[in-house]
Backbone atoms as SQL, in Angstrom:
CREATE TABLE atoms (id INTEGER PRIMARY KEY, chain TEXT, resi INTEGER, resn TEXT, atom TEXT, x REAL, y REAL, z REAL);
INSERT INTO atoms VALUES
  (1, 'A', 1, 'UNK', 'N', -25.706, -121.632, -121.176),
  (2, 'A', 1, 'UNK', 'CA', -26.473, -122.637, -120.451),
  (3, 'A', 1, 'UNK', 'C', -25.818, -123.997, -120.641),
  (4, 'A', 2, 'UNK', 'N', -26.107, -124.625, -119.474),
  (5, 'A', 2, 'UNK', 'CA', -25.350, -126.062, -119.641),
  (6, 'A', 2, 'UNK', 'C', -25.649, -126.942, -120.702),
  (7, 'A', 3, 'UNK', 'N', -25.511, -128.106, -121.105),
  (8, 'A', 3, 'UNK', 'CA', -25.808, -129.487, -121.987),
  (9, 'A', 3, 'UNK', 'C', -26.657, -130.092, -120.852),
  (10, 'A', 4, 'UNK', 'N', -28.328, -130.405, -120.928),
  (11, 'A', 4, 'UNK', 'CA', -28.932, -131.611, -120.199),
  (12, 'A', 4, 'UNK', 'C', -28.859, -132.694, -121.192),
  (13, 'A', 5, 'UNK', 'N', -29.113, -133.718, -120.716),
  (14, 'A', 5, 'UNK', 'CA', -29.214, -134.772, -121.490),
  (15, 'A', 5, 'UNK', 'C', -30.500, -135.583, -120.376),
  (16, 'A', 6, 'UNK', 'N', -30.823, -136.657, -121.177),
  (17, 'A', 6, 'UNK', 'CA', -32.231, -137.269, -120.120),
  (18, 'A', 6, 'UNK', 'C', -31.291, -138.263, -119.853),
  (19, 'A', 7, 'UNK', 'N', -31.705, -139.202, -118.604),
  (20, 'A', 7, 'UNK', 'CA', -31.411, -140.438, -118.674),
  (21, 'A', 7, 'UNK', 'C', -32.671, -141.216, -118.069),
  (22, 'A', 8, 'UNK', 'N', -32.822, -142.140, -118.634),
  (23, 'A', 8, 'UNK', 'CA', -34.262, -143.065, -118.007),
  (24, 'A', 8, 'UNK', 'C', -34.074, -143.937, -116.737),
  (25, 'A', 9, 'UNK', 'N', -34.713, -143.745, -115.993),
  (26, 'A', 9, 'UNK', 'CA', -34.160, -143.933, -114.951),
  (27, 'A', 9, 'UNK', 'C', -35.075, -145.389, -113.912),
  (28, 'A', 10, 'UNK', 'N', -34.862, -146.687, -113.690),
  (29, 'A', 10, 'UNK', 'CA', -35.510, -147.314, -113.538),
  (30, 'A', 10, 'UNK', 'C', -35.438, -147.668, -111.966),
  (31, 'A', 11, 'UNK', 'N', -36.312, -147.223, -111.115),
  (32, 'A', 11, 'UNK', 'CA', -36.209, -147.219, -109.667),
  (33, 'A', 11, 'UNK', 'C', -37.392, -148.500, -109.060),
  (34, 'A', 12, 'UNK', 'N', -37.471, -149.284, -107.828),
  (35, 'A', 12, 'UNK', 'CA', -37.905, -149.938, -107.441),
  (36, 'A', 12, 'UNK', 'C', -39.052, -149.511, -107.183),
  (37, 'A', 13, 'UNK', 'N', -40.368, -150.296, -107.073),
  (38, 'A', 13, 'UNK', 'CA', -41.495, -149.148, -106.786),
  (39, 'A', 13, 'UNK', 'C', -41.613, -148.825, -105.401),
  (40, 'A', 14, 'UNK', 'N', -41.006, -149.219, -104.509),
  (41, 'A', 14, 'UNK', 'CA', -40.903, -148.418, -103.010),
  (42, 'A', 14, 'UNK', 'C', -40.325, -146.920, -103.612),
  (43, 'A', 15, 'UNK', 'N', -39.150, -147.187, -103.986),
  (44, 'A', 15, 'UNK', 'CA', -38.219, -146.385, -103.715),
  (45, 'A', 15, 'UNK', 'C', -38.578, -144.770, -104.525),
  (46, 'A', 16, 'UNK', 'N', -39.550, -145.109, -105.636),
  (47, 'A', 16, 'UNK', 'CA', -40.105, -144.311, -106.572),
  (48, 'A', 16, 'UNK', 'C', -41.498, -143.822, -105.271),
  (49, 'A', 17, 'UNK', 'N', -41.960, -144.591, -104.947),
  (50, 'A', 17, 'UNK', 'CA', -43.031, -144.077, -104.055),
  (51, 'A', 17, 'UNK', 'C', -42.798, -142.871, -103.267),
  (52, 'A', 18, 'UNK', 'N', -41.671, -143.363, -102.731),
  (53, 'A', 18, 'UNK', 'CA', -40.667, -142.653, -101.764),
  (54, 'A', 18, 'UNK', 'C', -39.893, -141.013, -101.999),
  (55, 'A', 19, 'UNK', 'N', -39.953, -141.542, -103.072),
  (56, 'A', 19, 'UNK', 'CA', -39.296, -140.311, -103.601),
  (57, 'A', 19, 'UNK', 'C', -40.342, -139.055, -104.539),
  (58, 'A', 20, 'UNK', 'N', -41.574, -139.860, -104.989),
  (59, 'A', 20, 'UNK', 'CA', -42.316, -139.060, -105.432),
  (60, 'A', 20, 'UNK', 'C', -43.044, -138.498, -103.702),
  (61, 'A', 21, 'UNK', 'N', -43.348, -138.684, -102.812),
  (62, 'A', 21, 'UNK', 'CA', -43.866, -138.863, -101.339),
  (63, 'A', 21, 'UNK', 'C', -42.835, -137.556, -101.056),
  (64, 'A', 22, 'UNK', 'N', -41.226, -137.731, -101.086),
  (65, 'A', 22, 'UNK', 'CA', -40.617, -136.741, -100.446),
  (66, 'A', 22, 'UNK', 'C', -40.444, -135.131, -101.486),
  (67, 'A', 23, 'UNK', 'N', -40.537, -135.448, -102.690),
  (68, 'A', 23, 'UNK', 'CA', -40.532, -134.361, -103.448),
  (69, 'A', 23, 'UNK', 'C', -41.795, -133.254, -103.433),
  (70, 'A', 24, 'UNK', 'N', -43.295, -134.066, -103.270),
  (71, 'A', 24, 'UNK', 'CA', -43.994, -132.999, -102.959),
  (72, 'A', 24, 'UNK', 'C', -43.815, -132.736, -101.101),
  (73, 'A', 25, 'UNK', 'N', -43.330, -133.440, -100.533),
  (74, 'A', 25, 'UNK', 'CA', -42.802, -132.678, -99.270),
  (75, 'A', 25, 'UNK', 'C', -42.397, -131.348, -99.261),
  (76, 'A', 26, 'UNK', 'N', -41.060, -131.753, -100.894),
  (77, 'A', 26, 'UNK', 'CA', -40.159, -130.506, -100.635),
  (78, 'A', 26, 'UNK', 'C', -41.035, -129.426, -101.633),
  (79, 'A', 27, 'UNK', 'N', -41.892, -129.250, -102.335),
  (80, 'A', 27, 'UNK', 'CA', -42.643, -128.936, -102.956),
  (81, 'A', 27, 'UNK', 'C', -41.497, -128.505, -104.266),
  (82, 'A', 28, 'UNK', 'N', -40.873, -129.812, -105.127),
  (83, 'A', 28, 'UNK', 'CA', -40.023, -129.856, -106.090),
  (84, 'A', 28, 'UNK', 'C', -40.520, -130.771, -106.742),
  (85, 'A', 29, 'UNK', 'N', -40.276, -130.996, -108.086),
  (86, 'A', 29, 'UNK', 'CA', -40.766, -131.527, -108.821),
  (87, 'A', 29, 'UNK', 'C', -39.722, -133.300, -108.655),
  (88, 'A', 30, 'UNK', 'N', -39.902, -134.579, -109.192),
  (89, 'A', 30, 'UNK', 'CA', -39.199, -135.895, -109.072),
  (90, 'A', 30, 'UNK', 'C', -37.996, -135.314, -109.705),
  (91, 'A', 31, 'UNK', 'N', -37.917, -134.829, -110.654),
  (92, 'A', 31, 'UNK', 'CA', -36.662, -134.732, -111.319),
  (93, 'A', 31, 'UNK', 'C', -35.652, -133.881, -110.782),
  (94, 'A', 32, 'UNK', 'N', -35.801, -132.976, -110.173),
  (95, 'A', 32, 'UNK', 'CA', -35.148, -131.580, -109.568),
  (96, 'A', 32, 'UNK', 'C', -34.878, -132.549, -107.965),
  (97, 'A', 33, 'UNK', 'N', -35.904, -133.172, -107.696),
  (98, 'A', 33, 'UNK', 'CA', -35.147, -133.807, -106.107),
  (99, 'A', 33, 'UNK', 'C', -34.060, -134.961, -106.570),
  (100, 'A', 34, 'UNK', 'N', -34.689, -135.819, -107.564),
  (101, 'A', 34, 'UNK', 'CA', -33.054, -136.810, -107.887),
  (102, 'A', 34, 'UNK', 'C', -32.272, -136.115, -108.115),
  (103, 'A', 35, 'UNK', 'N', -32.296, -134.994, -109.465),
  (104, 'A', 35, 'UNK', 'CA', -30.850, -134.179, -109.452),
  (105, 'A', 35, 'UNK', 'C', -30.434, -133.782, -108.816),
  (106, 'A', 36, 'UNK', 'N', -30.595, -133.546, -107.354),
  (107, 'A', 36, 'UNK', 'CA', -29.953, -132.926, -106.082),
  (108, 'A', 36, 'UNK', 'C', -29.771, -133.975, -105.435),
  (109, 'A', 37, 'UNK', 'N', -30.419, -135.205, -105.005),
  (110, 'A', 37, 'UNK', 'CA', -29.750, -136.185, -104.541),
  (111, 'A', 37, 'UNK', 'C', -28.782, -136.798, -104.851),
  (112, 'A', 38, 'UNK', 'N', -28.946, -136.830, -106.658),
  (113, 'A', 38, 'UNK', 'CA', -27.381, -137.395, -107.112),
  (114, 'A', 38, 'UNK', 'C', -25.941, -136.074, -106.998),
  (115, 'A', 39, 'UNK', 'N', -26.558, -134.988, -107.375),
  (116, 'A', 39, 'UNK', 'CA', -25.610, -133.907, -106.304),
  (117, 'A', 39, 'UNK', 'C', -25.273, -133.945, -105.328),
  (118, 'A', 40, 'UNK', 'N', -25.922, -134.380, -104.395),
  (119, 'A', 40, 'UNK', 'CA', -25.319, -134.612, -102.929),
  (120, 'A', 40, 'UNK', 'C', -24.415, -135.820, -103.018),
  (121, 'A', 41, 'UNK', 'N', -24.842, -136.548, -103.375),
  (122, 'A', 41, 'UNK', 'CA', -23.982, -138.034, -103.673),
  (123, 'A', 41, 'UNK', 'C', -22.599, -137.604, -104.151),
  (124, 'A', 42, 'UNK', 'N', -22.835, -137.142, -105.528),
  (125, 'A', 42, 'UNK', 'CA', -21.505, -136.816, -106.255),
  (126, 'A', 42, 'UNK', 'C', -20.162, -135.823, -105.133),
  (127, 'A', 43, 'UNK', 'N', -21.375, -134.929, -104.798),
  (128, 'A', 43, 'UNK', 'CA', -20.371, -134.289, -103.844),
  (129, 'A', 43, 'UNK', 'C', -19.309, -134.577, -102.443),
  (130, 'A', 44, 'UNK', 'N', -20.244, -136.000, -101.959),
  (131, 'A', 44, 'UNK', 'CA', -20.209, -136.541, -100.961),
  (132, 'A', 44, 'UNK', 'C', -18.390, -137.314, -101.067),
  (133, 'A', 45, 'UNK', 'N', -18.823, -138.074, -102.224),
  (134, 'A', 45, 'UNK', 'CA', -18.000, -138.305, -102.639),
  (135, 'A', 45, 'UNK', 'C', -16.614, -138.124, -103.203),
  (136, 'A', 46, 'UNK', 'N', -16.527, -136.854, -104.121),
  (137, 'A', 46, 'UNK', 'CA', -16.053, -135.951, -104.165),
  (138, 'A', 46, 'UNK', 'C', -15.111, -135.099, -102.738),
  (139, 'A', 47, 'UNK', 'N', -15.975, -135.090, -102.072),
  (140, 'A', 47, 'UNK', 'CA', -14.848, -134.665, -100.771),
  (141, 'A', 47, 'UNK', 'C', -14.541, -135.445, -100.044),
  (142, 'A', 48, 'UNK', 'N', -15.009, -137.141, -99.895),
  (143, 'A', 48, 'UNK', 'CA', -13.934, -138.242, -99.383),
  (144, 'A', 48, 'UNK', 'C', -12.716, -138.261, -100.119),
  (145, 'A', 49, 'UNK', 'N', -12.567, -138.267, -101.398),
  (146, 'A', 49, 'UNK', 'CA', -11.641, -138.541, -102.328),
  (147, 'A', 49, 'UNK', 'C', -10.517, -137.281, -102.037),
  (148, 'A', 50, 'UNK', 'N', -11.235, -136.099, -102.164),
  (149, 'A', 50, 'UNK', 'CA', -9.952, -134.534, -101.746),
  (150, 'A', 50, 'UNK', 'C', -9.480, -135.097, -100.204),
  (151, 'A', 51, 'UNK', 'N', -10.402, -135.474, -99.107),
  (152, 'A', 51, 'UNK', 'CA', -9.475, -135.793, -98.368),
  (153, 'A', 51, 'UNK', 'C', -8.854, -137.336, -97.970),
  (154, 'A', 52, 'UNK', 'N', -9.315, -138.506, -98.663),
  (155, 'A', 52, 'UNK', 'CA', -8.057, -139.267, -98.892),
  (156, 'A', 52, 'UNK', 'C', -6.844, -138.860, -99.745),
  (157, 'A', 53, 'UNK', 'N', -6.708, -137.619, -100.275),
  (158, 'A', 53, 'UNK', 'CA', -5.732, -137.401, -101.307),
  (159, 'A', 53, 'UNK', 'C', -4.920, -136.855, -100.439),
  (160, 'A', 54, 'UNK', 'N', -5.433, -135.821, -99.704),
  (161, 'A', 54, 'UNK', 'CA', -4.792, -134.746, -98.558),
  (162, 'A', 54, 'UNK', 'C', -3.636, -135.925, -97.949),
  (163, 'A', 55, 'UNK', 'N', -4.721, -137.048, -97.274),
  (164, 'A', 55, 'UNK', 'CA', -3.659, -137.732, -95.951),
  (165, 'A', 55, 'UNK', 'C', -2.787, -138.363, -96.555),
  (166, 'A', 56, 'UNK', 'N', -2.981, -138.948, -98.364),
  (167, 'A', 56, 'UNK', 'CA', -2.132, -139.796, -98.769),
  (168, 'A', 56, 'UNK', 'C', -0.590, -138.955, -98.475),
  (169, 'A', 57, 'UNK', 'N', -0.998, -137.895, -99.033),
  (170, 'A', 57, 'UNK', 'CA', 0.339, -136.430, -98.697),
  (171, 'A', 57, 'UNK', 'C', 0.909, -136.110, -97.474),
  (172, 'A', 58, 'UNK', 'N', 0.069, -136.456, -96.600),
  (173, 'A', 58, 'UNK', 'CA', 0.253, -135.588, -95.240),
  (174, 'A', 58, 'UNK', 'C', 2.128, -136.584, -94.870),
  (175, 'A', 59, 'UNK', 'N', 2.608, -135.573, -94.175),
  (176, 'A', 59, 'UNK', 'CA', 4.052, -135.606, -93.542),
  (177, 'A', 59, 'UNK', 'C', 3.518, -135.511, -92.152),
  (178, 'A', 60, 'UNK', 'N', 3.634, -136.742, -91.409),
  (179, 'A', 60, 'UNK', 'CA', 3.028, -136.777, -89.990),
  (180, 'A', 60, 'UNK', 'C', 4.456, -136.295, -89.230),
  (181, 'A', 61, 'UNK', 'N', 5.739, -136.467, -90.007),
  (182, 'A', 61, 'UNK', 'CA', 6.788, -136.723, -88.875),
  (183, 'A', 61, 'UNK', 'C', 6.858, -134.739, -88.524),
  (184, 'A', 62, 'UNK', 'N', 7.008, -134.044, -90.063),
  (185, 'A', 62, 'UNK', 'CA', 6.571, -132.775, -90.173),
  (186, 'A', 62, 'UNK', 'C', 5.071, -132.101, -89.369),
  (187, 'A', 63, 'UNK', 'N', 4.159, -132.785, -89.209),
  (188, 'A', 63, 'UNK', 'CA', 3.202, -132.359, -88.115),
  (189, 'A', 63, 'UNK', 'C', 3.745, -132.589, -86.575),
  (190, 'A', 64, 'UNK', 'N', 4.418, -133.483, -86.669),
  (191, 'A', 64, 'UNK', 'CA', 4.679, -133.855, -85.198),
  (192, 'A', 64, 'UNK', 'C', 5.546, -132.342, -84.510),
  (193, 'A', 65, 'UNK', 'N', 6.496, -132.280, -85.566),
  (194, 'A', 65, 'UNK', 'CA', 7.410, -131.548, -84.977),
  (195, 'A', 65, 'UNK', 'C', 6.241, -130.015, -85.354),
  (196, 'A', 66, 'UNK', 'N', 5.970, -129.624, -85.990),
  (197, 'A', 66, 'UNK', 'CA', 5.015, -128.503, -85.623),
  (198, 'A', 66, 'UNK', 'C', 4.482, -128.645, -84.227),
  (199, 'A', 67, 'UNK', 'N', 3.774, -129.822, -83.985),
  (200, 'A', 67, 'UNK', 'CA', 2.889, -129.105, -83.127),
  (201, 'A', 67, 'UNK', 'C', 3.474, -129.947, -81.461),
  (202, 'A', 68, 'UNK', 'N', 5.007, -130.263, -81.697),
  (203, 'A', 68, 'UNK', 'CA', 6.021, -130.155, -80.548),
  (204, 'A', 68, 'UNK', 'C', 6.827, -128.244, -80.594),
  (205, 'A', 69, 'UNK', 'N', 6.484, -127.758, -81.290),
  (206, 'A', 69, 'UNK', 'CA', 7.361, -126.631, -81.241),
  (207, 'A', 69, 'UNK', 'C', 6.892, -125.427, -79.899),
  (208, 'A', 70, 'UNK', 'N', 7.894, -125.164, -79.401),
  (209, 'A', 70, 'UNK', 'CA', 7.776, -124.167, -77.872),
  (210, 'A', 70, 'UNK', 'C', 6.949, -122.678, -78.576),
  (211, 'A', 71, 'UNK', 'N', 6.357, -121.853, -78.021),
  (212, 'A', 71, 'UNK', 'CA', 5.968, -121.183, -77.959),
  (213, 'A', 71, 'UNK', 'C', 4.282, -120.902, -78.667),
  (214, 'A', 72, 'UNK', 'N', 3.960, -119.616, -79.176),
  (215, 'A', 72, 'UNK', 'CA', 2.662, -119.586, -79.101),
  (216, 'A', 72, 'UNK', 'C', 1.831, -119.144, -78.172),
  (217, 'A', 73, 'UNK', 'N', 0.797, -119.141, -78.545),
  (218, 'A', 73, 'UNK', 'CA', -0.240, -119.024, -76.968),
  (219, 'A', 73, 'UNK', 'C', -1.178, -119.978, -76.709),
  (220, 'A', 74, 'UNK', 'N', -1.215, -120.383, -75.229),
  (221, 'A', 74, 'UNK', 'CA', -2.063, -121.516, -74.636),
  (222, 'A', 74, 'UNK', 'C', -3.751, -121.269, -75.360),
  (223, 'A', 75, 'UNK', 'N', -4.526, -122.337, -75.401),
  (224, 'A', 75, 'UNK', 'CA', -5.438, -122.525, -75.980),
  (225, 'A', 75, 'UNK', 'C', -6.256, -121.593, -75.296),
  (226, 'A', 76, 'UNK', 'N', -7.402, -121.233, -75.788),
  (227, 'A', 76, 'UNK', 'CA', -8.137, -120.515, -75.051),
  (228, 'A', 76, 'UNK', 'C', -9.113, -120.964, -74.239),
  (229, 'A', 77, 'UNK', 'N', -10.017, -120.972, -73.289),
  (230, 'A', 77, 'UNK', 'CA', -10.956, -121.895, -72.281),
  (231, 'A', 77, 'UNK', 'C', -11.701, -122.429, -72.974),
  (232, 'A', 78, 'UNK', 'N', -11.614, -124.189, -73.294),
  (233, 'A', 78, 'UNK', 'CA', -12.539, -124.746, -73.790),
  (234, 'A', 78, 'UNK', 'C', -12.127, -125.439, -74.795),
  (235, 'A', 79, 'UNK', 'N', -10.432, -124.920, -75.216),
  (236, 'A', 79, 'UNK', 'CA', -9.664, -125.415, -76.571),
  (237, 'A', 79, 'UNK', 'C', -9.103, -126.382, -76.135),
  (238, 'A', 80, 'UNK', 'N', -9.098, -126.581, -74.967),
  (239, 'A', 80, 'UNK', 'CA', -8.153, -127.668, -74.747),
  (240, 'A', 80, 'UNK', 'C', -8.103, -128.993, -75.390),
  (241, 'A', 81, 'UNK', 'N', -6.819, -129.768, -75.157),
  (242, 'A', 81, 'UNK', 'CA', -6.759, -130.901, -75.721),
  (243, 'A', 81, 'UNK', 'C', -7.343, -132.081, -74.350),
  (244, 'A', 82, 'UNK', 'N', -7.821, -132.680, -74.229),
  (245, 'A', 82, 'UNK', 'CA', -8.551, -134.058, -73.650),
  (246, 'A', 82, 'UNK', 'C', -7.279, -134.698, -73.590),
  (247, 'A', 83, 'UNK', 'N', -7.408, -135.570, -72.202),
  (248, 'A', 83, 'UNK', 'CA', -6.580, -136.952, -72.106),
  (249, 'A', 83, 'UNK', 'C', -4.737, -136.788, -71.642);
């Protein structure tokens, strides 16, 4: 099992309203909906960063010439490229 640890957590009283308001929505307890909101966050984040890392890498001159290269098969109805 993992390590929890608490952290105290000091929220605005809208925002606590708000969030106690959407948790019995989800019928979850306050603590289980922040820990998934800050999950979503973390994650969110987390995959801007994998793909600013990707483009820092990317070889455009190497894409170019890929996707100038002859052959293959035409897109299928609907694949097309626009413009």
């Amino acid at each position: 099992m993992k390590e929890i640890r608490t952290y105290p957590l000091r929220l605005p009283r809208s925002l606590k309203e708000a969030v106690e308001r959407l948790s019995r929505e989800d019928r979850t307890s306050i603590n289980q909906f922040v820990a998934t909101a800050v999950a979503e966050k973390v994650s969110a984040l987390e995959t801007a960063r994998f793909f600013a890392d990707r483009k820092a890498r990317a070889d455009l001159k190497a894409f170019d010439k890929l996707m100038k290269r002859r052959g293959g098969t035409p897109p299928r109805e609907g694949d097309e490229m626009s413009g």
